[in-house]
C-alpha positions as CSV (number, residue, x, y, z in Angstrom):
1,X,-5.3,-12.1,-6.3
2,X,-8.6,-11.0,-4.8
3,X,-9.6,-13.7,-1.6
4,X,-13.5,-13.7,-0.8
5,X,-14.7,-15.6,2.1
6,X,-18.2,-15.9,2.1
7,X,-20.3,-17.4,5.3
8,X,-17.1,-19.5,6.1
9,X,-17.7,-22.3,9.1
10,X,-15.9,-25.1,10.7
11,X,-16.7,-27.3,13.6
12,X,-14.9,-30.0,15.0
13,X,-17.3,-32.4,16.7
14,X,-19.6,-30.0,19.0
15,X,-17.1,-27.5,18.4
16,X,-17.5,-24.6,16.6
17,X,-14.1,-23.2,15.6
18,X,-15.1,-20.5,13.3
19,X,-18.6,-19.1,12.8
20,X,-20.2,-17.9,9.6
21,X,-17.0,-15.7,8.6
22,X,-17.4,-13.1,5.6
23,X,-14.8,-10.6,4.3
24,X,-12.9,-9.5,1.4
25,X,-9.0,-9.4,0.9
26,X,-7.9,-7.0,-1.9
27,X,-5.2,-8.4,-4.5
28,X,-1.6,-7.4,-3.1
29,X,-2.5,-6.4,0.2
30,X,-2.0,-7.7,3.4
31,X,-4.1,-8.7,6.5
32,X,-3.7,-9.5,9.8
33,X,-5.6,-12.5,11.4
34,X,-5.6,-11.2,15.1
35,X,-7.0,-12.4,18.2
36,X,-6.4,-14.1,21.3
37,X,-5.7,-18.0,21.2
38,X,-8.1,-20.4,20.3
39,X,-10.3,-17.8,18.6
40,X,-9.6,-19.4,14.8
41,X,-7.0,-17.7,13.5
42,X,-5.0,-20.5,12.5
43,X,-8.3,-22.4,11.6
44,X,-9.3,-20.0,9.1
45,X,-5.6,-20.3,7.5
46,X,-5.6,-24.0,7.1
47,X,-9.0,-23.6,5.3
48,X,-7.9,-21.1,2.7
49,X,-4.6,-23.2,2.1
50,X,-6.8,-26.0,1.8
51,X,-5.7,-28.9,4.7
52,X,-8.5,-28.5,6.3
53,X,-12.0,-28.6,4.6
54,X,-14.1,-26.4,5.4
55,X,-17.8,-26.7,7.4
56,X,-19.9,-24.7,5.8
57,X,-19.6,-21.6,3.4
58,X,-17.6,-20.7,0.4
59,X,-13.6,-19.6,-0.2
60,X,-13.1,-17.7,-3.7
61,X,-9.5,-16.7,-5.5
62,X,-10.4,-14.0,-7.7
63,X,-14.0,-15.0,-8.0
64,X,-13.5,-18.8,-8.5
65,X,-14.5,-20.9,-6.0
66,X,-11.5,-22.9,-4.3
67,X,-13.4,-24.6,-1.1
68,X,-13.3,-28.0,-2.5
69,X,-10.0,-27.5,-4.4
70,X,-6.9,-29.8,-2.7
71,X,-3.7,-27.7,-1.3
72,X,-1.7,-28.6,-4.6
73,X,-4.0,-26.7,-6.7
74,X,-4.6,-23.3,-4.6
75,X,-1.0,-22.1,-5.9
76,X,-0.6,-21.3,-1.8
77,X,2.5,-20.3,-0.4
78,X,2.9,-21.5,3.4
79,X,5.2,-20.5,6.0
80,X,4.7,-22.5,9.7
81,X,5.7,-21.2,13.1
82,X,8.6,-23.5,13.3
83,X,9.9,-22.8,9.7
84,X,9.9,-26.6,8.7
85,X,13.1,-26.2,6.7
86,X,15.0,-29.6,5.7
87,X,18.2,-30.0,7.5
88,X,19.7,-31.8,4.7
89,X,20.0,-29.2,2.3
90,X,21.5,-25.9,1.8
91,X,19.8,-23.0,1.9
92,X,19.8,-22.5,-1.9
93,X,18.2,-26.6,-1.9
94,X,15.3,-25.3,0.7
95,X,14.5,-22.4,-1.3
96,X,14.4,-24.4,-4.7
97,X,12.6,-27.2,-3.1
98,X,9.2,-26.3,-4.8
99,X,10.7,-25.8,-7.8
100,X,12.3,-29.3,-7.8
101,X,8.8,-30.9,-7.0
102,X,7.4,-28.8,-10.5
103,X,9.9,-30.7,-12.5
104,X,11.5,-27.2,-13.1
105,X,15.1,-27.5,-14.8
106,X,18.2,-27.9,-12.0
107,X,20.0,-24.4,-13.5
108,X,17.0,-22.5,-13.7
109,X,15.6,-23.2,-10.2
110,X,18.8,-22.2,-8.6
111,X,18.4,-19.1,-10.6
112,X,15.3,-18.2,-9.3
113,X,16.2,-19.5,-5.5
114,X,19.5,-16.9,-6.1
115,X,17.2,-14.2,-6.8
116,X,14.7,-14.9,-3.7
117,X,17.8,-15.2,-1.4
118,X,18.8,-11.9,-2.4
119,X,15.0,-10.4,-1.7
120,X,15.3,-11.6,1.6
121,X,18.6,-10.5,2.4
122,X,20.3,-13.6,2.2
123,X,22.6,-13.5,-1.1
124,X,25.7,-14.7,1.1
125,X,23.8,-17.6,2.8
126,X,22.8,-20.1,0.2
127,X,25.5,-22.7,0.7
128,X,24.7,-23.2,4.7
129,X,22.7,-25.7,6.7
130,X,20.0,-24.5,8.5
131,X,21.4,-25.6,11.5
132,X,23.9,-23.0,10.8
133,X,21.4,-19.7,10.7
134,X,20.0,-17.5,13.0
135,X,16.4,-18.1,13.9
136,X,15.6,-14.7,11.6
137,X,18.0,-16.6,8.7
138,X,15.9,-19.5,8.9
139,X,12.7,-17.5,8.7
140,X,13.7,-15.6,5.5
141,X,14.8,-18.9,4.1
142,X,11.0,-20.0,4.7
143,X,10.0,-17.2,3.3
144,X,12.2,-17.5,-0.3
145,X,10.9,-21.4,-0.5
146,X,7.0,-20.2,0.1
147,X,7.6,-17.5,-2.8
148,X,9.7,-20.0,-5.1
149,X,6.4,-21.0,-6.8
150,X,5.1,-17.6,-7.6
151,X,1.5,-17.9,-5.3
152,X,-0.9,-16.3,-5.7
153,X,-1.7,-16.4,-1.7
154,X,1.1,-16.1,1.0
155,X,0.2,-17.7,4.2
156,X,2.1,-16.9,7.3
157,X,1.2,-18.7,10.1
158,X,2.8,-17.0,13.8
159,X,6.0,-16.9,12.3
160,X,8.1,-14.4,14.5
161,X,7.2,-16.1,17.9
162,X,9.9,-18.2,18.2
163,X,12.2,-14.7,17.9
164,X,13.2,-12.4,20.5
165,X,11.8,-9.0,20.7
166,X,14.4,-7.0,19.2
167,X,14.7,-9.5,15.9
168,X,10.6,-9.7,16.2
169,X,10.9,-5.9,14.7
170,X,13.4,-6.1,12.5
171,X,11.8,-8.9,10.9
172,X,8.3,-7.9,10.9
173,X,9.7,-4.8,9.0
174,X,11.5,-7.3,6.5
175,X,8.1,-9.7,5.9
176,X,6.5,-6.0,4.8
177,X,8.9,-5.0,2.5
178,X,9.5,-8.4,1.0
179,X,5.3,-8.3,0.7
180,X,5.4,-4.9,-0.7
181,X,8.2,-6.3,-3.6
182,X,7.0,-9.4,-4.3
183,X,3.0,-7.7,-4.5
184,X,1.5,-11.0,-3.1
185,X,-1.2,-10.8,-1.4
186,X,-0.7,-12.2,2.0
187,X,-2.6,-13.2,5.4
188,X,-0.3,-13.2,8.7
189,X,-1.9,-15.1,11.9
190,X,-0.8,-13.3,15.3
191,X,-1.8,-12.4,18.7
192,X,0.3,-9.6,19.3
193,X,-1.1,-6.2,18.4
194,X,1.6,-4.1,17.6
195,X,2.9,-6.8,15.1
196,X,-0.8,-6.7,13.4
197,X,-1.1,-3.0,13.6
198,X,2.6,-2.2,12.4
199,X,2.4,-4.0,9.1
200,X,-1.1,-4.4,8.2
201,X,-3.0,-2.9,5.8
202,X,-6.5,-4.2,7.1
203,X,-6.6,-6.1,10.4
204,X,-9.9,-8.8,11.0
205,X,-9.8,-8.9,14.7
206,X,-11.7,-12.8,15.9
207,X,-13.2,-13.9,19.5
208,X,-14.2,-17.2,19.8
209,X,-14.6,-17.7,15.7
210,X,-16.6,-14.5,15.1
211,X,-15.5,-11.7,13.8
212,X,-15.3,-8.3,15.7
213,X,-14.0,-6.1,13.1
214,X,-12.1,-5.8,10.1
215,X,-10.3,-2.1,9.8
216,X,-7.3,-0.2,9.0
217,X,-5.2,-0.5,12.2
218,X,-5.6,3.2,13.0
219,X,-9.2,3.0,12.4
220,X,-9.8,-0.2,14.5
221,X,-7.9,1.6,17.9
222,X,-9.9,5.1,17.3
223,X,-12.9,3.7,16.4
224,X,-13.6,0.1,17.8
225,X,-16.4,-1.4,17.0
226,X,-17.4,-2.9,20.8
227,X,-16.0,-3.4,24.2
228,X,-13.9,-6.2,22.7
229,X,-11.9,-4.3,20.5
230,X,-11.4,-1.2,22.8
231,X,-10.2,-4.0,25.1
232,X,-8.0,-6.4,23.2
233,X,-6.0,-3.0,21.7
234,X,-4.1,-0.6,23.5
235,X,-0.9,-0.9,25.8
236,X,-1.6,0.0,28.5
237,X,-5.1,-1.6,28.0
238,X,-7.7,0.6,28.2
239,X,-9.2,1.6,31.2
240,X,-12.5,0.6,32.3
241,X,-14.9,2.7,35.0
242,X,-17.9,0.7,35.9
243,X,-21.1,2.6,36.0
244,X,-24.8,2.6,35.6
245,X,-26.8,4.9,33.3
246,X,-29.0,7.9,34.5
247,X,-30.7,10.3,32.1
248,X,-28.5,10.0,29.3
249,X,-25.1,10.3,31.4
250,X,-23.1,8.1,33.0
251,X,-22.6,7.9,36.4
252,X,-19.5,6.2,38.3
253,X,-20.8,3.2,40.8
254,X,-20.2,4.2,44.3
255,X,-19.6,7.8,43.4
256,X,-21.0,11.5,42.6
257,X,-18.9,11.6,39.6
258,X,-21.2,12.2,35.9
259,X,-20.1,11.9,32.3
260,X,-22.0,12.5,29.5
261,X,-21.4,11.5,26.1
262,X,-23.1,11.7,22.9
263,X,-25.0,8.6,22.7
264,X,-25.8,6.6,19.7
265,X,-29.3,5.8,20.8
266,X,-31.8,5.9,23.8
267,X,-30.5,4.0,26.5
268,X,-32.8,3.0,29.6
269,X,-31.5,4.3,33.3
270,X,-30.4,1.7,35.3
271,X,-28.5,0.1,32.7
272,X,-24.9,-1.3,33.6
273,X,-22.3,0.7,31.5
274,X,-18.5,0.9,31.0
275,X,-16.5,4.2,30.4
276,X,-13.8,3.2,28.8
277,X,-10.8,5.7,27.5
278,X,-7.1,5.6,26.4
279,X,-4.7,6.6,28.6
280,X,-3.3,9.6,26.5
281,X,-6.7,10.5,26.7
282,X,-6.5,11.0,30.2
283,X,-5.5,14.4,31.5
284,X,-4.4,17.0,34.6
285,X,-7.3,19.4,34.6
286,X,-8.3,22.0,37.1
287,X,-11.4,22.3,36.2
288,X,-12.1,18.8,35.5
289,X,-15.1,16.9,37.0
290,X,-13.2,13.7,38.5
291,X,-11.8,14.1,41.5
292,X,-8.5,11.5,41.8
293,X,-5.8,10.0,44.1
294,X,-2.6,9.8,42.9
295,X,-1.7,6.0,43.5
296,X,1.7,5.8,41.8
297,X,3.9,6.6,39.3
298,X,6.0,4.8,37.1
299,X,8.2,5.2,33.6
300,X,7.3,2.9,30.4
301,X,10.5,3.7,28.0
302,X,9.9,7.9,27.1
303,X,6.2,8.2,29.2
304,X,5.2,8.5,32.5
305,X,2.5,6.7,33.5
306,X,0.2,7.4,36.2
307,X,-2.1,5.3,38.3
308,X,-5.0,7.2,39.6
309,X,-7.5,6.1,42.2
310,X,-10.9,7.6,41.4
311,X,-13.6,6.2,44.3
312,X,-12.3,2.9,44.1
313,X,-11.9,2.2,40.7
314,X,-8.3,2.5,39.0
315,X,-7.7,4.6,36.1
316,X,-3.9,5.0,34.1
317,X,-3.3,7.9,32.5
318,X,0.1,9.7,31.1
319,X,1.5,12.3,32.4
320,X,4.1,14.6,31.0
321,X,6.8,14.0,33.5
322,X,7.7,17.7,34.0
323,X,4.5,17.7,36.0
324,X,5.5,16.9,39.6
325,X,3.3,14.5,40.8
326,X,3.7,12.2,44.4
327,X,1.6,9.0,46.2
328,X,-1.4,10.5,47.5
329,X,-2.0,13.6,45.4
330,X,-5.5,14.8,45.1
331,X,-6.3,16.1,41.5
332,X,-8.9,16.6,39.2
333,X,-8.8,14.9,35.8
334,X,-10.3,15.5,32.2
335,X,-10.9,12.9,29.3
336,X,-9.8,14.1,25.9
337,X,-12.4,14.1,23.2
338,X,-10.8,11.1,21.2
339,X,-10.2,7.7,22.9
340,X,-13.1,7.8,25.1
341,X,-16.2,5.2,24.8
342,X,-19.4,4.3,26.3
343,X,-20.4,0.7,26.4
344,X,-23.0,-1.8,27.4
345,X,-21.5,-4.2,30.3
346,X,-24.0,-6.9,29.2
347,X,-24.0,-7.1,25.7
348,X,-20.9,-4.9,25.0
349,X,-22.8,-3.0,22.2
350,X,-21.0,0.7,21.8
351,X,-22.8,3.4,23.1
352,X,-21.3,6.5,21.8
């Protein structure tokens, strides 16, 4: 099912949660609400399944226009942070839940409960409590009872933070292949990155209810949009020299050191700029123009990373570790051509 937000807005009193929010969700794809908290991501969610009404603006299921419809009658399937299973009932009675609310017949619920529990992995689980699963049990079993109904939309609201980082991965690998079998399209609400980037198709990355960009996640880290994006992606973050334009280059604050990049328009000297790159796109060079102090030098899992200080402003950058490399090293250093960006400080329009 094709989802169409069109000029989608929601206040709360004087509060503005989501501003006039437009994009497309393809049928059986899946797309990652990211951003930082409190920027509507879980807002947005409640709107399209329906328990919150929306402000202003439209919500459409493959063309038809839902905004007004009640959560009953969206055919939405809903999984919560905390899983919300009933400790009363088995596994197999969670997952067949929605089924049992339909009226559907006792022998062909459990059927179709059987066959979820095997999507997800857990065939052998049906006749426990939830009490006695793992927190990744309990999710798939959330899972199974959301896709019990058949929807036509699959909702999943946070629902690995309450997992530790090693079962965060496997499951987040699990919620894309049961999404690729079952062909539903599906919105997942996060704040963490990698999760969004790992198993999205399209990611819509939101600041304070607007959104920033919408993109494949490959496309959103090479290519972001504004100083926001660059920002909010990337481990290490990106890093950010401070500057002021001169002539069509930049040049550092405090410093000698010029940069020019191809710009996207005219911009007027004086005005305050950020170079921002990657820190694989930083590099050893001896002919480079910026001239660096080795601060210190640390591993992250198979890199090196190295913290540089270039005339009072720090920049990270990795390093192959074969390099030898000690506190207080002068060197020069070289961007890359990819990963590197120009950008207003004021307005944090992309410059180049």
């Amino acid at each position: 099912m094709k989802i169409s937000i069109e000029h989608l807005t929601k206040r709360f009193g004087s509060t503005t949660a989501v501003n006039d929010l437009s994009f497309e969700i393809e049928s059986g794809k899946l797309i990652a609400l990211l951003g930082p908290s409190g920027c509507g991501k879980s807002t947005i969610l409640n709107m399209l399944s329906g328990i919150i009404p929306a402000t202003e603006g439209k919500i459409l299921f493959d063309g038809k226009d839902v905004t007004d419809l009640p959560p009953e009658k969206r055919n939405v399937g809903l999984v919560f942070q905390n899983y919300a299973l009933y400790p009363h009932m088995s596994v197999l009675e969670n997952i067949a839940f929605p089924l049992e609310i339909k009226k559907v017949p006792r022998k062909q619920r459990n059927e179709r409960a059987r066959e979820l529990a095997e999507l997800v992995k857990i065939g052998d689980l049906v006749e426990r409590k939830p009490s006695e699963l793992s927190g990744g049990q309990q999710q798939r079993v959330a899972i199974a009872r959301a896709l019990a109904k058949d929807p036509a939309l699959l909702l999943l609201d946070e629902p690995l933070s309450n997992l530790d980082a090693k079962l965060r991965v496997e499951m987040r690998e699990e919620i894309l292949r049961i999404q690729r079998a079952s062909q539903v399209t599906t919105v997942f609400v996060t704040h963490d990155q990698e999760e969004a980037s790992s198993i999205a198709d399209q990611v819509v990355l939101l600041r304070l209810g607007v959104m920033q960009q919408q993109d494949s996640p490959r496309r959103i880290y090479d290519q972001p949009a504004n100083f926001f994006t660059a920002d909010f992606l990337g481990a290490p973050p990106i890093n950010k020299l401070y500057g002021k334009m001169k002539s069509g280059r930049f040049c550092l604050d405090n410093s000698l050191m010029e940069c020019q990049l191809p710009l996207r328009r005219q911009v007027a000297d004086g005005t305050a700029a950020i170079l921002a790159a990657r820190s694989e796109s930083v590099m050893l060079s001896e002919k480079g123009a910026i001239q660096a102090r080795v601060l210190e030098r640390y591993s992250i899992n198979k890199d090196e990373l190295t913290i540089f200080d270039i005339d009072g402003q720090r920049c990270r950058g990795f390093i192959p570790g074969d390099v030898a490399l000690s506190a207080g090293d002068a060197v020069r250093l070289a961007f890359k051509n990819r990963g590197v960006f120009l950008f207003d400080e004021a307005t944090g329009e992309r410059l180049s």
